[in-house]
C-alpha positions as CSV (number, residue, x, y, z in Angstrom):
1,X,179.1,46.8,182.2
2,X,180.5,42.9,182.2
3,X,180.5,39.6,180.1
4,X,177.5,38.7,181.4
5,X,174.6,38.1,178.7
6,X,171.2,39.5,180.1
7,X,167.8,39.5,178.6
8,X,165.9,42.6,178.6
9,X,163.3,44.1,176.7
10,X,163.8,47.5,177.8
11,X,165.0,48.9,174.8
12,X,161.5,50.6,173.4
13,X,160.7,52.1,169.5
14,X,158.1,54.0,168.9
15,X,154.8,52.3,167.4
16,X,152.4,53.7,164.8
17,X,148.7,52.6,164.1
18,X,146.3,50.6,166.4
19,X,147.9,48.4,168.9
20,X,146.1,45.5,171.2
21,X,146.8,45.7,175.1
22,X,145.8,42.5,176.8
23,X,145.8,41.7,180.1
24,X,149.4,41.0,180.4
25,X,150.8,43.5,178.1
26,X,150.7,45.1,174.9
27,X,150.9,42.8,171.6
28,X,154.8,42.6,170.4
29,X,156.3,44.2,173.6
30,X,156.4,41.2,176.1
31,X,158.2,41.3,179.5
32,X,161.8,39.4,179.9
33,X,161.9,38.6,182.9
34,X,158.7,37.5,184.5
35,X,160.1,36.8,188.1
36,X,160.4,40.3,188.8
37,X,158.4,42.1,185.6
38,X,154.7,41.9,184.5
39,X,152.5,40.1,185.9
40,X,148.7,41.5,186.1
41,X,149.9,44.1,188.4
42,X,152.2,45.2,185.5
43,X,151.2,44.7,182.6
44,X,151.9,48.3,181.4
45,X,154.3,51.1,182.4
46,X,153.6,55.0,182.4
47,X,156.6,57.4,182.3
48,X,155.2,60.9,182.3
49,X,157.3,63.2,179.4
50,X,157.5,65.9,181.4
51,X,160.4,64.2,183.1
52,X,162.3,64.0,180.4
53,X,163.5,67.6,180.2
54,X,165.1,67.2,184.1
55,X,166.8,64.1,183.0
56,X,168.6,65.5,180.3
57,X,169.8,68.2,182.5
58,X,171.1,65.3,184.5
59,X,172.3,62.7,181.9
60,X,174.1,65.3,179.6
61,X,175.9,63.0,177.4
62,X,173.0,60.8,176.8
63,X,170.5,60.1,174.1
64,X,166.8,60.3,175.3
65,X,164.2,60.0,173.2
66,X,160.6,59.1,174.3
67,X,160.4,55.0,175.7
68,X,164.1,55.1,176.8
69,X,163.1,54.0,180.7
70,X,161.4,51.2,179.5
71,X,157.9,52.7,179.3
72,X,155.2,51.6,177.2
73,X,153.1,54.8,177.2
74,X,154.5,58.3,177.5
75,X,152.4,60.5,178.5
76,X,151.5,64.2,179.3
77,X,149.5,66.2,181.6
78,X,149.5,63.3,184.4
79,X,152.2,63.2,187.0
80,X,152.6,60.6,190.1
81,X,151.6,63.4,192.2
82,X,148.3,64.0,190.3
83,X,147.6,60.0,190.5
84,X,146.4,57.8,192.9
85,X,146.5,54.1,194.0
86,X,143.1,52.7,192.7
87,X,142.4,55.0,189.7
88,X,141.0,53.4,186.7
89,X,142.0,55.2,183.3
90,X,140.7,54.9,179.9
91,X,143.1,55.1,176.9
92,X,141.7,54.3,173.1
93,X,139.4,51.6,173.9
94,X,141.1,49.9,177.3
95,X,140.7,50.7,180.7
96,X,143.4,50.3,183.1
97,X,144.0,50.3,186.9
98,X,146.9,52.5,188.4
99,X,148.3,50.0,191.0
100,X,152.0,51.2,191.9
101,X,155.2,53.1,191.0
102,X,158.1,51.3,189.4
103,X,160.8,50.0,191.6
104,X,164.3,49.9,188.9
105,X,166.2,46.9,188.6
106,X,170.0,46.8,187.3
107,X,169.0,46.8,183.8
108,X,168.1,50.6,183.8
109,X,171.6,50.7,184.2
110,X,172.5,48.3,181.2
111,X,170.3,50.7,179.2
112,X,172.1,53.3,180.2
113,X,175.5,52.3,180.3
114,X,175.6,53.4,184.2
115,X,176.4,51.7,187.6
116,X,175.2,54.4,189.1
117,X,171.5,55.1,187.3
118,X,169.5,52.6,189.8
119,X,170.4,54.6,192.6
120,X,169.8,58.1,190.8
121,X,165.9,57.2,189.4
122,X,165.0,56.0,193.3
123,X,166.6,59.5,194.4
124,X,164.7,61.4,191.5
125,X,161.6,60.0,192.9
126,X,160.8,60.1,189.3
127,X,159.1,56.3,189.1
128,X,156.8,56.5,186.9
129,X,153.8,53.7,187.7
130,X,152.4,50.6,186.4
131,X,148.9,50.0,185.3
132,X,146.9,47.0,185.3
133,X,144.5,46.2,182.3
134,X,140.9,45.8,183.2
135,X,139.3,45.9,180.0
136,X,141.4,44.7,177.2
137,X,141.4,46.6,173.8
138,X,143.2,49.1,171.3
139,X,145.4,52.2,172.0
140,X,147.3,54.4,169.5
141,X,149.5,56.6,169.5
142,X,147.5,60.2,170.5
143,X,145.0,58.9,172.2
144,X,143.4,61.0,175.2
145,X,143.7,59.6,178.6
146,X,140.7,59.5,180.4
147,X,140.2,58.5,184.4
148,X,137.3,57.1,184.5
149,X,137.2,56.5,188.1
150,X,139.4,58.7,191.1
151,X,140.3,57.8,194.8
152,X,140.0,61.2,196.2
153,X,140.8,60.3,199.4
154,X,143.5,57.7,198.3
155,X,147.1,57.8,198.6
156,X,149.4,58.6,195.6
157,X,152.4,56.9,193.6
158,X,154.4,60.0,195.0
159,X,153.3,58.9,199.0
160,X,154.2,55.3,198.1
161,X,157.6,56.2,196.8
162,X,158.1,58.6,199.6
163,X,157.3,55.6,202.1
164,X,159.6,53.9,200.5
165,X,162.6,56.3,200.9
166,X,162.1,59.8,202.8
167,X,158.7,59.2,204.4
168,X,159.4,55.9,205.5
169,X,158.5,56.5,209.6
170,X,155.0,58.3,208.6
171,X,152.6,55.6,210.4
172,X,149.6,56.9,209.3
173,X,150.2,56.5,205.8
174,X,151.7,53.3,206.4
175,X,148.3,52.1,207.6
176,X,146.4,54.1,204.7
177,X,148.5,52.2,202.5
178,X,148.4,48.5,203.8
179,X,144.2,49.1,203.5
180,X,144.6,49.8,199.4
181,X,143.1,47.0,198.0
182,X,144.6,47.9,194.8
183,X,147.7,48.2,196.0
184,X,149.8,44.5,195.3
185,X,149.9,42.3,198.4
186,X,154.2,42.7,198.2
187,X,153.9,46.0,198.8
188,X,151.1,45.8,201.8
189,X,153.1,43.3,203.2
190,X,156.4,45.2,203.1
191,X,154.5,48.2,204.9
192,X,152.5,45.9,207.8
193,X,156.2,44.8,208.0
194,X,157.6,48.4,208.8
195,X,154.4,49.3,210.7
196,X,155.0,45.9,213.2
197,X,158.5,47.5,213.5
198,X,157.7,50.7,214.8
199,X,155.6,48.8,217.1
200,X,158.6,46.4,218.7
């Protein structure tokens, strides 16, 4: 896709045995690009498996074995619709915060070899969601995952991606979701933003 040398550490393998997840990420799988990954907010990515079997329905002529968007866990049994802003998780012996979906940058299309793949995860709504750490400690492969702590009456990672494309006029969730202190000041501010211009 160009010349251009990029950095990227999007390329996952799989890891066996005990690993440490600090409060920036998980030991040996460091974010490239800081400006726009990781960060507290971000420290680790979910991508639920069970999306897996659409894609290849989609992306016939590609390879996709588990950590190929990038994630750091894959998981089953826990879906953006099934998760909310706020919940706190508990995997091995860590405990995380769910805190947002994942926004793609151009380098899901480096890693798979397609201009158009940034466009086709937003329109899949397919985002998986980033967790922050609040307890640092060890996960392994298999382990359960727990939550620990639920905002029933919270909004979830498939309301914030809606907002973001197909539910973007819905005012009332707009406000829900500028009030979610869990939710990173970027996005609250990008929704007050929208919420002042429905009032202009």
């Amino acid at each position: 896709m160009g010349d251009k040398t990029v950095r990227t550490s999007i390329w996952k393998e799989p890891v066996q045995g005990p690993v440490h997840v600090s409060t920036l990420n998980l030991d040996g799988d460091r974010q490239s690009d800081l400006a726009v990954h990781g960060g507290v907010d971000k420290a680790v990515y979910v991508y639920p498996s069970e999306h897996y079997a659409w894609w290849r329905t989609q992306l016939l002529d590609a390879d996709l074995p588990s950590g190929t968007f990038g994630e750091n866990f894959t998981t089953e049994g826990i879906l953006e619709d099934q998760v909310r802003v706020g919940d706190r998780i508990r995997i091995g012996s860590a405990e995380f915060m769910v805190t947002q979906p994942r926004m793609p940058c151009f380098k899901l299309g480096i890693r798979f070899n397609r201009r158009d793949m940034v466009k086709r995860f937003l329109q899949s709504k397919r985002s998986g969601f980033y967790l922050a750490v609040i307890r640092e400690g060890e996960v392994e492969n298999g382990d359960a995952i727990e939550f620990t702590q639920r905002q029933e009456n919270g909004v979830t990672i498939t309301e914030i991606v809606n907002l973001y494309s197909t539910d973007s006029e819905n005012q009332n969730l707009l406000h829900r979701a500028t009030e979610l202190p869990a939710l990173p000041q970027s996005w609250k501010d990008y929704f007050r933003k929208r919420l002042w211009d429905a009032d202009a």
